[in-house]
KEKE-3310 file (N, C-alpha, C; in steps of 0.2 Angstrom, whole numbers, plus 5000, padded with zeros to 4 digits):
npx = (4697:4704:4706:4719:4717:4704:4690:4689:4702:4709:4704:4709:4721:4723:4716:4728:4738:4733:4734:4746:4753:4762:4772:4777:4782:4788:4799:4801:4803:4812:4823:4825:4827:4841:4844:4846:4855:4865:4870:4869:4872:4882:4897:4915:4925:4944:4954:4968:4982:4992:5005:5015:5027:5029:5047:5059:5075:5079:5089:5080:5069:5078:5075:5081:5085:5088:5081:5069:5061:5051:5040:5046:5055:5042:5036:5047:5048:5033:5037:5046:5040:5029:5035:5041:5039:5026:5016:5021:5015:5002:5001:5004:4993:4980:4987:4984:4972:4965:4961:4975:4980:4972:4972:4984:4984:4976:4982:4994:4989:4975:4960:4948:4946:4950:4939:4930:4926:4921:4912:4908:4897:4883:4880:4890:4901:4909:4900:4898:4906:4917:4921:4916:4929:4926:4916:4925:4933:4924:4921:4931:4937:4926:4931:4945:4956:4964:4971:4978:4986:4991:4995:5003:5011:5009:5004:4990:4984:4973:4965:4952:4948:4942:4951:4963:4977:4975:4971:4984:4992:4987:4989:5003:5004:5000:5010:5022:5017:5015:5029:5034:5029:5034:5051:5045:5043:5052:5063:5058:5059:5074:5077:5071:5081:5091:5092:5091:5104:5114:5112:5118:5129:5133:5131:5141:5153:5154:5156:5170:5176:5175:5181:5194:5196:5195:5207:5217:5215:5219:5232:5239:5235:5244:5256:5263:5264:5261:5257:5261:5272:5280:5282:5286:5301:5306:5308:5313:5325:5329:5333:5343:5353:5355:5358:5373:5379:5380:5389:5401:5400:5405:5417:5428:5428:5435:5448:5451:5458:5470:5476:5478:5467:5468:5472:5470:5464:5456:5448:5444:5432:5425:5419:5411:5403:5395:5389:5381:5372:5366:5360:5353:5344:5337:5330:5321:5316:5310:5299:5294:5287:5279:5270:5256:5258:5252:5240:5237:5240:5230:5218:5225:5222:5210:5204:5210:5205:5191:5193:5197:5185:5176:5182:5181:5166:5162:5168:5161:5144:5148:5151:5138:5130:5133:5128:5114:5115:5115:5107:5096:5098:5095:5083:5076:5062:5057:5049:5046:5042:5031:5025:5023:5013:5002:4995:4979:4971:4959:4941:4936:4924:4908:4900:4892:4880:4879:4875:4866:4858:4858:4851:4839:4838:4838:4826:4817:4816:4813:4802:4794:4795:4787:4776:4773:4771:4761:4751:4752:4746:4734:4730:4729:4719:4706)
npy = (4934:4934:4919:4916:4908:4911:4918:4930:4934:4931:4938:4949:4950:4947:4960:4967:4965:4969:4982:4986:4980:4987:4992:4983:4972:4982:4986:4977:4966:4964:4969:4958:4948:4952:4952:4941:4933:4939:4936:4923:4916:4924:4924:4925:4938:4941:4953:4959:4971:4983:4995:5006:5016:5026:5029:5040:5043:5053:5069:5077:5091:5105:5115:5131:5142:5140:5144:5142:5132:5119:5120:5124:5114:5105:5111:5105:5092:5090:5097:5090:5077:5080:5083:5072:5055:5057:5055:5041:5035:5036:5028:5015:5013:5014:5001:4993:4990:4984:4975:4969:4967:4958:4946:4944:4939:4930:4919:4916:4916:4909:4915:4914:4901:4907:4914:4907:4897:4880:4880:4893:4907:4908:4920:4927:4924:4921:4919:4914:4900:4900:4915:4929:4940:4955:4952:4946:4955:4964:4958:4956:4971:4973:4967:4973:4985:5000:5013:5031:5043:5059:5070:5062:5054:5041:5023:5016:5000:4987:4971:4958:4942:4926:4917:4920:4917:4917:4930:4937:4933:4937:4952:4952:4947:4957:4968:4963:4962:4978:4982:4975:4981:4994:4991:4988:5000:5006:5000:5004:5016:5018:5011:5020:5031:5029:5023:5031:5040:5028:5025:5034:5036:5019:5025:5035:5028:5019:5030:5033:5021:5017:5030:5027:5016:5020:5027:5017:5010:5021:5023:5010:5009:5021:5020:5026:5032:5044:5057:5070:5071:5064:5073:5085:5079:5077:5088:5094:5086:5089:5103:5102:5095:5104:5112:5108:5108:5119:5124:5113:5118:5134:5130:5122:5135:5142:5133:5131:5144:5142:5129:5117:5112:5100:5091:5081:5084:5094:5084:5076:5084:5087:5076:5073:5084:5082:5071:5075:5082:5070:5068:5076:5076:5064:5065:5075:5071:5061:5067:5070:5059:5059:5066:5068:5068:5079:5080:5067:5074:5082:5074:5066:5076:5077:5067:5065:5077:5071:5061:5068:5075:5064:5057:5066:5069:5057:5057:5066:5060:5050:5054:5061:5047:5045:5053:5053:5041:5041:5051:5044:5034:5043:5043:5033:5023:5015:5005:5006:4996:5003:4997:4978:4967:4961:4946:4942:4940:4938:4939:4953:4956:4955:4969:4968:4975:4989:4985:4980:4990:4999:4991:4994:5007:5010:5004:5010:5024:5021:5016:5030:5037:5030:5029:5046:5047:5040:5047:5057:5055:5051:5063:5073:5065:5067)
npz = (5175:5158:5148:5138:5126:5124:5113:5117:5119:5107:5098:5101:5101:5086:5082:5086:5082:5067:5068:5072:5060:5049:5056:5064:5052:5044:5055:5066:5060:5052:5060:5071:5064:5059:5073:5076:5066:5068:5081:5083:5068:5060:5055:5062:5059:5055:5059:5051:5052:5045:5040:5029:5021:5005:5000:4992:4984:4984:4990:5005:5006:5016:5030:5027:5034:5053:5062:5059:5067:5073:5065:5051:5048:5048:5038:5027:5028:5022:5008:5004:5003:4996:4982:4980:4985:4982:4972:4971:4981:4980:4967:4973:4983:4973:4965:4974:4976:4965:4950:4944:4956:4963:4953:4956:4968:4969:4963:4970:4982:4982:4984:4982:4990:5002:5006:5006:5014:5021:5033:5037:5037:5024:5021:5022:5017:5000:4986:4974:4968:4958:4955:4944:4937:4940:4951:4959:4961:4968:4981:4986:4988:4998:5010:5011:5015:5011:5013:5009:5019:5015:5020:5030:5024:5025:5021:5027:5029:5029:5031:5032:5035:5037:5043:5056:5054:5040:5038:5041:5032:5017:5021:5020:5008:5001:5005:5000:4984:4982:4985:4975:4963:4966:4963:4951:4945:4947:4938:4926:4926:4927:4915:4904:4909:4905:4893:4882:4884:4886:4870:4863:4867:4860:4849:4847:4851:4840:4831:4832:4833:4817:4813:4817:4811:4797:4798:4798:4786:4777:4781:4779:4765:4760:4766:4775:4792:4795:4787:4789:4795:4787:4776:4783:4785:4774:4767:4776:4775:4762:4762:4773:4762:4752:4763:4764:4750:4746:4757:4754:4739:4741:4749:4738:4729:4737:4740:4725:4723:4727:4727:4714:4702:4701:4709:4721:4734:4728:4720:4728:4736:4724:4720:4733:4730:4716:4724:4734:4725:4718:4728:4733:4719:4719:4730:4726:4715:4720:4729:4719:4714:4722:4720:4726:4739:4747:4744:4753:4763:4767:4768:4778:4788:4788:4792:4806:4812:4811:4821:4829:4834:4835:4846:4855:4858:4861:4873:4880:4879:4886:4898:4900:4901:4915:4921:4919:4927:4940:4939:4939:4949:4960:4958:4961:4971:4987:4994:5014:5028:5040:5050:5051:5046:5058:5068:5071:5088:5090:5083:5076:5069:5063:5067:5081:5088:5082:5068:5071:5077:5065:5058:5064:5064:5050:5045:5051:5047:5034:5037:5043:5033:5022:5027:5030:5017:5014:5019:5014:5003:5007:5010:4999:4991:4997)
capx = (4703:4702:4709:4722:4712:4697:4688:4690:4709:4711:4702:4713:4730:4722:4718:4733:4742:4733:4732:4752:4755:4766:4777:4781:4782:4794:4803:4803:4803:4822:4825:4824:4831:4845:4847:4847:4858:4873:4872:4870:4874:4887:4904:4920:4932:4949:4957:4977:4984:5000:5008:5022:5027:5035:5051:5061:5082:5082:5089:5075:5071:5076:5074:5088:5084:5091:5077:5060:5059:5046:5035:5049:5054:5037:5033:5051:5044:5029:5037:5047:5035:5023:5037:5045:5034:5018:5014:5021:5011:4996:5000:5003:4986:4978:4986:4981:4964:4966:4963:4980:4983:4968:4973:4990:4981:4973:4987:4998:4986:4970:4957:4943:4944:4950:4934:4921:4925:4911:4911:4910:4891:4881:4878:4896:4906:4908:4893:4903:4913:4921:4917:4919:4935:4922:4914:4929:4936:4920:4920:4939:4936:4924:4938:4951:4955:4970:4971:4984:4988:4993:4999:5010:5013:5008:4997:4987:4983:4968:4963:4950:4948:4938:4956:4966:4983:4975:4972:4989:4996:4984:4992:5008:5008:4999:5014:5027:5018:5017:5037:5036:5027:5039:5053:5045:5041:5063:5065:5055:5064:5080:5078:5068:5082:5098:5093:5094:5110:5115:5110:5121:5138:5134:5134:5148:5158:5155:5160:5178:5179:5175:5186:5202:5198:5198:5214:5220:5216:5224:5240:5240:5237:5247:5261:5264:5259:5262:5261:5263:5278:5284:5284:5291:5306:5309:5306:5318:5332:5330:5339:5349:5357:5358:5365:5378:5381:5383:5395:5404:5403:5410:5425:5428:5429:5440:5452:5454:5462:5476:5476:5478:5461:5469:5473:5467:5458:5449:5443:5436:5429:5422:5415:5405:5397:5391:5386:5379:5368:5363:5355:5345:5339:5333:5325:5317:5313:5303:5294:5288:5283:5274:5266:5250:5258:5248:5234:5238:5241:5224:5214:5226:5222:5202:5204:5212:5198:5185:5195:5195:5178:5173:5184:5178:5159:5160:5170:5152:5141:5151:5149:5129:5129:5136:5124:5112:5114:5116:5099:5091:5099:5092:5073:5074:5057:5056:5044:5049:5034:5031:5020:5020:5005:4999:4991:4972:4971:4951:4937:4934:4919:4905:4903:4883:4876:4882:4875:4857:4856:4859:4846:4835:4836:4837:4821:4812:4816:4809:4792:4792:4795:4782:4768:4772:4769:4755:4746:4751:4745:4726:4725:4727:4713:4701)
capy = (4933:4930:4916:4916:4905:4914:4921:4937:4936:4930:4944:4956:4948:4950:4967:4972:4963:4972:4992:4986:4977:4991:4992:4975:4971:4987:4990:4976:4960:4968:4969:4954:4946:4956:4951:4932:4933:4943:4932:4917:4914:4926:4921:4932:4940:4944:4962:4961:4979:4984:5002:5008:5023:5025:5035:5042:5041:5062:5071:5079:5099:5107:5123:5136:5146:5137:5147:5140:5128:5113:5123:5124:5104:5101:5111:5104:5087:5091:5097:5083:5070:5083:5081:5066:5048:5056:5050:5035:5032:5034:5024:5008:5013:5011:4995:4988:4990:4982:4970:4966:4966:4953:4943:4939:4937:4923:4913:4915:4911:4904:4918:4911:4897:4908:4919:4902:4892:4880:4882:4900:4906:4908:4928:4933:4921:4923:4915:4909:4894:4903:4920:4933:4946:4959:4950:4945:4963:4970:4955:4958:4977:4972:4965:4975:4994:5005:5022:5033:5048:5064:5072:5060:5050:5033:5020:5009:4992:4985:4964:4956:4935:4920:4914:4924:4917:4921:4939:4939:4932:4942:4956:4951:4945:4962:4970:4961:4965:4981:4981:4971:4986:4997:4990:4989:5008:5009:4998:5006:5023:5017:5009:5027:5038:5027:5019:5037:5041:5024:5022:5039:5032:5017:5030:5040:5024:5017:5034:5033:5014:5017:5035:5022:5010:5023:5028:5010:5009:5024:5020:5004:5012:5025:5018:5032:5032:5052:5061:5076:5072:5063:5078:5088:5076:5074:5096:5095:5082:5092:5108:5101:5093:5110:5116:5105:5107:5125:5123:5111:5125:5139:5125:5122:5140:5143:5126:5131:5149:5141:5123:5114:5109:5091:5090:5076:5085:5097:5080:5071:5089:5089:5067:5078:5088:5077:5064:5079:5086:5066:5064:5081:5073:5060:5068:5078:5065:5055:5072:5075:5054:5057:5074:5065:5070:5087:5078:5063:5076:5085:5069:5066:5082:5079:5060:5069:5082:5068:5057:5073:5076:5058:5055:5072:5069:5050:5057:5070:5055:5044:5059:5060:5043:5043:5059:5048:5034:5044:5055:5036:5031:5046:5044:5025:5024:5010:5003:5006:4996:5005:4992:4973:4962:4957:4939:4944:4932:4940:4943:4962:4961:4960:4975:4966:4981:4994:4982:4980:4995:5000:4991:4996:5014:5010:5003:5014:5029:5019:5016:5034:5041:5028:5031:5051:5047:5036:5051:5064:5054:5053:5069:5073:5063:5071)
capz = (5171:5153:5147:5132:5121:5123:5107:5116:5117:5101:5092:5103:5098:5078:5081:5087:5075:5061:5070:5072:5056:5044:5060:5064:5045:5041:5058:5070:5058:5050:5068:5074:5060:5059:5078:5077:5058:5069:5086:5078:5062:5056:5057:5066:5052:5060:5054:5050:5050:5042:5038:5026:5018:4999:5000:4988:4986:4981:4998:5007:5006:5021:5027:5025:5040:5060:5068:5058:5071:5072:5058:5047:5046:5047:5030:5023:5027:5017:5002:5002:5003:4989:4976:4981:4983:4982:4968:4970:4986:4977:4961:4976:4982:4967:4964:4980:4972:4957:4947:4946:4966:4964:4952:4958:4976:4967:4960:4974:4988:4981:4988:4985:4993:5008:5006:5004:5017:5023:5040:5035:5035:5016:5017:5024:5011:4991:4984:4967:4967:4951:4952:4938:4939:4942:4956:4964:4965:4974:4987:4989:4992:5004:5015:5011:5014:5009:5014:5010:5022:5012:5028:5033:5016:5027:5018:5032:5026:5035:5028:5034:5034:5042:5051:5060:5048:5032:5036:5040:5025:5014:5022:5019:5001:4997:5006:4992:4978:4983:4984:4969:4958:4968:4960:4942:4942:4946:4932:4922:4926:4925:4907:4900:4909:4905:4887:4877:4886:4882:4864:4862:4869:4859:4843:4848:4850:4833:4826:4835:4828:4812:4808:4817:4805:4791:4799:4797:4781:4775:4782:4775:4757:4759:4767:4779:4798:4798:4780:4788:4798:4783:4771:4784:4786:4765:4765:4779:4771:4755:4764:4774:4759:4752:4764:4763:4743:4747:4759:4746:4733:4744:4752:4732:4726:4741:4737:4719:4723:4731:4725:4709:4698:4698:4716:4727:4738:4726:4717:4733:4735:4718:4720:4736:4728:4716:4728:4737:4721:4719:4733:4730:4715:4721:4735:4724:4711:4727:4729:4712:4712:4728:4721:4733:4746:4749:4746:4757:4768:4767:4769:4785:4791:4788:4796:4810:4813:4813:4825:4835:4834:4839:4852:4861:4857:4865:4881:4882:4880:4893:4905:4901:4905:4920:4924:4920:4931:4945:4942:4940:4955:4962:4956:4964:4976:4989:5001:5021:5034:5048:5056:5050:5047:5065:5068:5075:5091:5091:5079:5075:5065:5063:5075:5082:5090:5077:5063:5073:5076:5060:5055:5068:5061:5043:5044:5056:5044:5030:5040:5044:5027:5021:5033:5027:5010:5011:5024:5010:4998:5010:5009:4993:4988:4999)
cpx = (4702:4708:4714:4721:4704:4695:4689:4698:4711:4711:4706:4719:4729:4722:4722:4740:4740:4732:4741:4756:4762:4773:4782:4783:4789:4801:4806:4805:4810:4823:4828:4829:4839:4849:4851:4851:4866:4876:4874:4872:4879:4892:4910:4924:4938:4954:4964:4978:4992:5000:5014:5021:5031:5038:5055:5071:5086:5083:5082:5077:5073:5077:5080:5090:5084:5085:5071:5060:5057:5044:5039:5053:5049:5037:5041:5049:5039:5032:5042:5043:5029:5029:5042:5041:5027:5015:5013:5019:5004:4996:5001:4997:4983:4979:4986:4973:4962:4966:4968:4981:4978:4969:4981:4990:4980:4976:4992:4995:4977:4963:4950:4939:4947:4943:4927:4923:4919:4908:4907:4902:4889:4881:4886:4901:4904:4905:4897:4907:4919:4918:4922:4925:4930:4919:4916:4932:4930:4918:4927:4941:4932:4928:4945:4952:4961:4967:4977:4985:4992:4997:5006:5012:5013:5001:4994:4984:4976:4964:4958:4946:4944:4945:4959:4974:4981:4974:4980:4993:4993:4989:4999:5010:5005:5006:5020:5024:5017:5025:5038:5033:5028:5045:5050:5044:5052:5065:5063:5059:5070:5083:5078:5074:5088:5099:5093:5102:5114:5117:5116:5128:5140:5136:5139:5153:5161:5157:5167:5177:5178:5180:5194:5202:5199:5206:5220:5222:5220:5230:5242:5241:5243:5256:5266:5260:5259:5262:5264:5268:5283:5286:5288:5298:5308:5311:5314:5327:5335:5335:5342:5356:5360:5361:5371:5382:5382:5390:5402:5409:5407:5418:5427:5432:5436:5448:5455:5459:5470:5479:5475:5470:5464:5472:5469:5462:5451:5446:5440:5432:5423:5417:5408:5403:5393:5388:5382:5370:5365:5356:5350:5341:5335:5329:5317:5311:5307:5297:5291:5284:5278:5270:5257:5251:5254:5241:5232:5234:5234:5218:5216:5222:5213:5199:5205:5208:5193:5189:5195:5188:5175:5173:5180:5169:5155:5162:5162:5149:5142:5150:5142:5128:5128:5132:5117:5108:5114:5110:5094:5091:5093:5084:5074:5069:5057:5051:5048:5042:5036:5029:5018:5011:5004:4996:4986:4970:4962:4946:4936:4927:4915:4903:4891:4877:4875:4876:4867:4856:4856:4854:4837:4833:4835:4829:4814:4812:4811:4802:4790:4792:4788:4775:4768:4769:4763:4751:4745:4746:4736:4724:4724:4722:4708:4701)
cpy = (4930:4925:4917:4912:4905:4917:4930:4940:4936:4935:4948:4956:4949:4956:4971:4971:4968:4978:4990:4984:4981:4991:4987:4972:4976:4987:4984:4968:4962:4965:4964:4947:4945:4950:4944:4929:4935:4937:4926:4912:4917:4924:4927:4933:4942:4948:4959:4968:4981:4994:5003:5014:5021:5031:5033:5043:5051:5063:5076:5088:5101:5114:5127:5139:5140:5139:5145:5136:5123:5115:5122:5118:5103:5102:5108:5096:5084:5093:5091:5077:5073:5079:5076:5059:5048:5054:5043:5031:5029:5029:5016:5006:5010:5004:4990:4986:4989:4977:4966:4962:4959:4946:4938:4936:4930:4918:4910:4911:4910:4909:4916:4905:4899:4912:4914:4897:4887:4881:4890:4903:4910:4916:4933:4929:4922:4918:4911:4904:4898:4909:4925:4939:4952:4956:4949:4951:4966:4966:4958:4964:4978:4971:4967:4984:4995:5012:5024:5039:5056:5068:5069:5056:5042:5031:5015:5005:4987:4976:4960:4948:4933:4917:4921:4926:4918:4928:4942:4938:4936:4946:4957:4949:4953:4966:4970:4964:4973:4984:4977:4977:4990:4996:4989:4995:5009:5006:5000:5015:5024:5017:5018:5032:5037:5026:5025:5037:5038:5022:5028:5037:5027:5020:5032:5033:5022:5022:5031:5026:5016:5023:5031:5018:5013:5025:5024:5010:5013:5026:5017:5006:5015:5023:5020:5033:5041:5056:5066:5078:5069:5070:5084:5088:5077:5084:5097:5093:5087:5097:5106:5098:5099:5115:5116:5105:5113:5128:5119:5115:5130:5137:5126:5130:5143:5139:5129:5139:5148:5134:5121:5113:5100:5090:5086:5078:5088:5091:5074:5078:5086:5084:5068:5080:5085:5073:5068:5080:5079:5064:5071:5079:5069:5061:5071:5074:5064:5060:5072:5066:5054:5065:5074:5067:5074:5082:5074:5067:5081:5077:5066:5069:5078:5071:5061:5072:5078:5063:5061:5072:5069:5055:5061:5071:5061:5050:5061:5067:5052:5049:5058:5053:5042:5047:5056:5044:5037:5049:5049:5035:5036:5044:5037:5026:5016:5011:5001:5002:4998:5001:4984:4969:4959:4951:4941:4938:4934:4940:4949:4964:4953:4964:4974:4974:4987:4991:4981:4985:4998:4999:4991:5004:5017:5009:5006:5020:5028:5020:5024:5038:5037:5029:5041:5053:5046:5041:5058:5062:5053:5058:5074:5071:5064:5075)
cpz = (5164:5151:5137:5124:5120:5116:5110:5115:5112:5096:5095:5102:5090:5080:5081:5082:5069:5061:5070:5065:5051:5050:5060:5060:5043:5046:5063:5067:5056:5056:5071:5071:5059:5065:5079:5073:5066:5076:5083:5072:5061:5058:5056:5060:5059:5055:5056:5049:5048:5041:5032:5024:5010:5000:4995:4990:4986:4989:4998:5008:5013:5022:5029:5032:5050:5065:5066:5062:5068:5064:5052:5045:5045:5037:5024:5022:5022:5009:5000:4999:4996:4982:4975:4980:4984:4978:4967:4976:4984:4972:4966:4979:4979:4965:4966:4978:4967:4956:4946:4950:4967:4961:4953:4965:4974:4964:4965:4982:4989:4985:4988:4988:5000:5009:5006:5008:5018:5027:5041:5034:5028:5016:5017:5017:5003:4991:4978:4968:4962:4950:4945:4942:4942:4950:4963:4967:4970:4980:4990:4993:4998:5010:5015:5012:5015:5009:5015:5013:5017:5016:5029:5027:5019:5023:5025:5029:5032:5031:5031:5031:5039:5045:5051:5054:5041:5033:5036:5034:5018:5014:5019:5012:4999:4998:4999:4985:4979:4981:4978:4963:4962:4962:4952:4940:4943:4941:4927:4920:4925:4916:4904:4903:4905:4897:4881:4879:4882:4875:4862:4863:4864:4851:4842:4846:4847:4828:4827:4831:4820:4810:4811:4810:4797:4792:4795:4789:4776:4776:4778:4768:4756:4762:4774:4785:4800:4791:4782:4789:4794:4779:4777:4786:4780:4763:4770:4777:4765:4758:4767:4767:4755:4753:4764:4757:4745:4751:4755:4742:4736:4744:4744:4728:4729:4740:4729:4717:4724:4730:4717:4707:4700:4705:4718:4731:4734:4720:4721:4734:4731:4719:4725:4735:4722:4717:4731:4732:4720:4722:4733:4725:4716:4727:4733:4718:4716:4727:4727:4711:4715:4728:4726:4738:4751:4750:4752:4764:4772:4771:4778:4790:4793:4794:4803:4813:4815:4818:4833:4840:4837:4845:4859:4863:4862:4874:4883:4883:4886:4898:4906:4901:4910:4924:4925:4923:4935:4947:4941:4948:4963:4963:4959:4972:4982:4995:5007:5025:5041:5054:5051:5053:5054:5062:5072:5079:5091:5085:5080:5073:5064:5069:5077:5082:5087:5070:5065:5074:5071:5056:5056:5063:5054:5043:5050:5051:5039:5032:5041:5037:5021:5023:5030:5020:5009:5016:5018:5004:4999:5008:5005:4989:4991:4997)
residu = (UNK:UNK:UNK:UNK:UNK:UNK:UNK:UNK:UNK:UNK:UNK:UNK:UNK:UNK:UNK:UNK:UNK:UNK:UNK:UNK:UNK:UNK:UNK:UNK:UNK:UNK:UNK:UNK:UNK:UNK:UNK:UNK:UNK:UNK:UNK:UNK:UNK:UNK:UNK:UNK:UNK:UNK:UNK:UNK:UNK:UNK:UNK:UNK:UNK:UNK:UNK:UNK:UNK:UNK:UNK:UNK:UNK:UNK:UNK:UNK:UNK:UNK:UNK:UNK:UNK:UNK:UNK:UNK:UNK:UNK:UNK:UNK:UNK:UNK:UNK:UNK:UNK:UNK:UNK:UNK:UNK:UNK:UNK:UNK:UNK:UNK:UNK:UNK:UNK:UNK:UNK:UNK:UNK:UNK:UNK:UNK:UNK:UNK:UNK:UNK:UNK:UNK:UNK:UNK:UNK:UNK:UNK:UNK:UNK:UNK:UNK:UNK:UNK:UNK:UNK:UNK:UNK:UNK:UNK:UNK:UNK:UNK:UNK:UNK:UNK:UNK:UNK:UNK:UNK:UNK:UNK:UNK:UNK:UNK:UNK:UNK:UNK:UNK:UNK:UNK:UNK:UNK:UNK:UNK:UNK:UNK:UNK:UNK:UNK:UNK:UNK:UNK:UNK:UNK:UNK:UNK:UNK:UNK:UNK:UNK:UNK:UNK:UNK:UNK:UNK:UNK:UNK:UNK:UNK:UNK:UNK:UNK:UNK:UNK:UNK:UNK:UNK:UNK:UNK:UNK:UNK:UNK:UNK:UNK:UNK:UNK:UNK:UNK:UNK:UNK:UNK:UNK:UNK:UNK:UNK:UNK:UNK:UNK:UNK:UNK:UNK:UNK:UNK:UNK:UNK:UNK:UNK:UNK:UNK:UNK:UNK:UNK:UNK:UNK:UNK:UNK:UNK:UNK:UNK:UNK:UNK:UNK:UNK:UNK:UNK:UNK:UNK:UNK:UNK:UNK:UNK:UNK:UNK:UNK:UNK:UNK:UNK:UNK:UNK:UNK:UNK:UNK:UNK:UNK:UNK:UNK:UNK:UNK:UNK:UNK:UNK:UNK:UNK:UNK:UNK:UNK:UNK:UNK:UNK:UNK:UNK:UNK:UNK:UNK:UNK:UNK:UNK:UNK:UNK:UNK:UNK:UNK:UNK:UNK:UNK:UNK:UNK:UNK:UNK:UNK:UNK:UNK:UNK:UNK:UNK:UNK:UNK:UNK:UNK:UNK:UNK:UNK:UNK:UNK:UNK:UNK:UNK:UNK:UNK:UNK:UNK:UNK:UNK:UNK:UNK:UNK:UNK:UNK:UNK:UNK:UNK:UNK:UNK:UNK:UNK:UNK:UNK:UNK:UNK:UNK:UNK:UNK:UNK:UNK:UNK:UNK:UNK:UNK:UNK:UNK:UNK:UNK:UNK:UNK:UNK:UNK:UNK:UNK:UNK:UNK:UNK:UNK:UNK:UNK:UNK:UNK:UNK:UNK:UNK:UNK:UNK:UNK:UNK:UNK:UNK:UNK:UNK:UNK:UNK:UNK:UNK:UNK:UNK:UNK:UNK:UNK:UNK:UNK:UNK:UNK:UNK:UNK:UNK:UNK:UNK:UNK:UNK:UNK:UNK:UNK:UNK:UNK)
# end
């Protein structure tokens, strides 16, 4: 029996050491390392998962035909969801991944002092006390995953933390903003769809105020709430009074055939027809003082026509308004959750086996691709 501290042993445990060494050294020292890091050292994250969908306020296409069945809901499902919150699935994606989504992570709940615990072992936790914007995003994606489903238009939200209630709360503030950069794309749509319409109404309006006020004014000048209805009252009085001197004249002609000149009657006759032809003059007088009239009347006219025009032009506006708001209201996108943030009563991760082996076979390919190289590189040289 040899003994284990033999010179003969010793040299058999070197040589095997140095006919094994590239192995050991590439394939089973990882290995090992690896093994003793995941059992012992690493420390458990615990996965939050959530769900939502973004939907839209537009009604949904459906299909025209009773008899497409399933297939044909399914594909009216699908175009709804293509020309409805696909976009705006993706753009909450995105901002899940974001600099933004990180920076208001870290005002609201302090992440890297949820990501640097001390208890928390050195290679799984953020190395920086203060790390940089950049540095923070690619630990954060490390822990975090958003996937958005095109299919079915669901995001799943997946968070992963050193306690069980920070991964939910992660979860859950990401949810908010979220719904909070929901709401500013409807705000944002509302203003762009409302603030032309708007700003048109508010034109229109001020035309109408402004041709009253010209109205006003030329009232006030002229004295008259109506020229036109004046001049046809004064055109009106003129013949009536005419017709009345004519009646006069004939009663007269007739009276003097059969009546004295110096009769009683035929000189109140006579005092009516010149109180008669007075009041003509003086009608006509006014007329010829108020020869403006026409024009007045013109100017009415054109006051008229743009009081028209404004009034009609501000009720269009106030319709496209109203068109408006009700195709805003329309476009308004909201966040539905399918599935709230869970509380993880377990660790999920690191996944040991998965992670040794991983790098069992990482570093066995290595040895094999290096030992090819350096055999190709032998026989080259011979």
């Amino acid at each position: 029996m040899i003994n284990a501290d033999s010179p003969d042993a010793v040299s058999g445990m070197t040589a095997f050491l140095r006919r094994h060494a590239p192995v050991l050294i590439v394939v089973v020292l990882p290995t090992v390392l690896a093994l003793l890091y995941y059992l012992l050292l690493a420390s458990g994250q615990y996965e939050s998962e959530a769900a939502f969908v973004v939907k839209n306020s537009r009604p949904s296409v459906r299909s025209a035909s009773a008899g497409g069945g399933m297939m044909g809901g399914g594909g009216a499902m699908g175009m709804a969801m293509t020309s409805g919150a696909l976009a705006e699935g993706f753009a909450v994606n995105t901002y899940m991944k974001s600099h933004d989504a990180v920076n208001s992570l870290q005002k609201r709940l302090d992440l890297v002092s949820m990501f640097r615990h001390p208890d928390t072992d050195f290679v799984s936790r953020i190395f920086y006390a203060h790390p940089t914007p950049e540095r923070l995003l690619w630990y954060y994606l490390r822990h975090v995953d958003v996937v958005f489903h095109e299919d079915t238009g669901v995001t799943t939200l997946d968070v992963r933390a050193f306690r069980p209630e920070e991964a939910q709360r992660i979860a859950e503030e990401l949810l908010k903003l979220g719904e909070e950069r929901i709401n500013e794309f409807n705000r944002h749509v509302s203003e762009n769809t409302i603030k032309i319409a708007d700003h048109e109404v508010e034109i229109a309006e001020q035309r109408v105020k402004e041709v009253q006020q010209r109205m006003t004014e030329f009232r006030q000048k002229s004295g008259d709430l109506d020229p036109t209805k004046s001049s046809v009252v004064g055109i009106s009085l003129i013949g009536q009074l005419q017709t009345e001197l004519a009646q006069a004249d004939t009663q007269l002609t007739q009276m003097l055939r059969t009546i004295s000149l110096s009769s009683p009657q035929v000189q109140t006759l006579k005092q009516r027809i010149n109180a008669l032809n007075a009041q003509i003059e003086a009608q006509q007088d006014l007329a010829r003082k108020n020869k403006g009239v026409s024009l007045n009347i013109a100017d009415y006219d054109q006051l008229m026509l743009e009081r028209e025009f404004a009034q009609t032009t501000y009720m269009s506006t106030a319709s496209e308004l109203e068109e408006a708001r009700a195709s805003a209201l329309q476009q308004q996108v909201y966040v539905v959750r399918v599935v709230e943030p869970n509380l993880p009563g377990m660790p999920t991760y690191p996944h040991t086996i998965l992670m040794v082996l991983a790098v069992f076979v990482g570093s066995s390919l290595t040895f094999m691709i290096g030992r090819l190289l350096i055999t190709g590189m032998r026989e080259h040289a011979i």
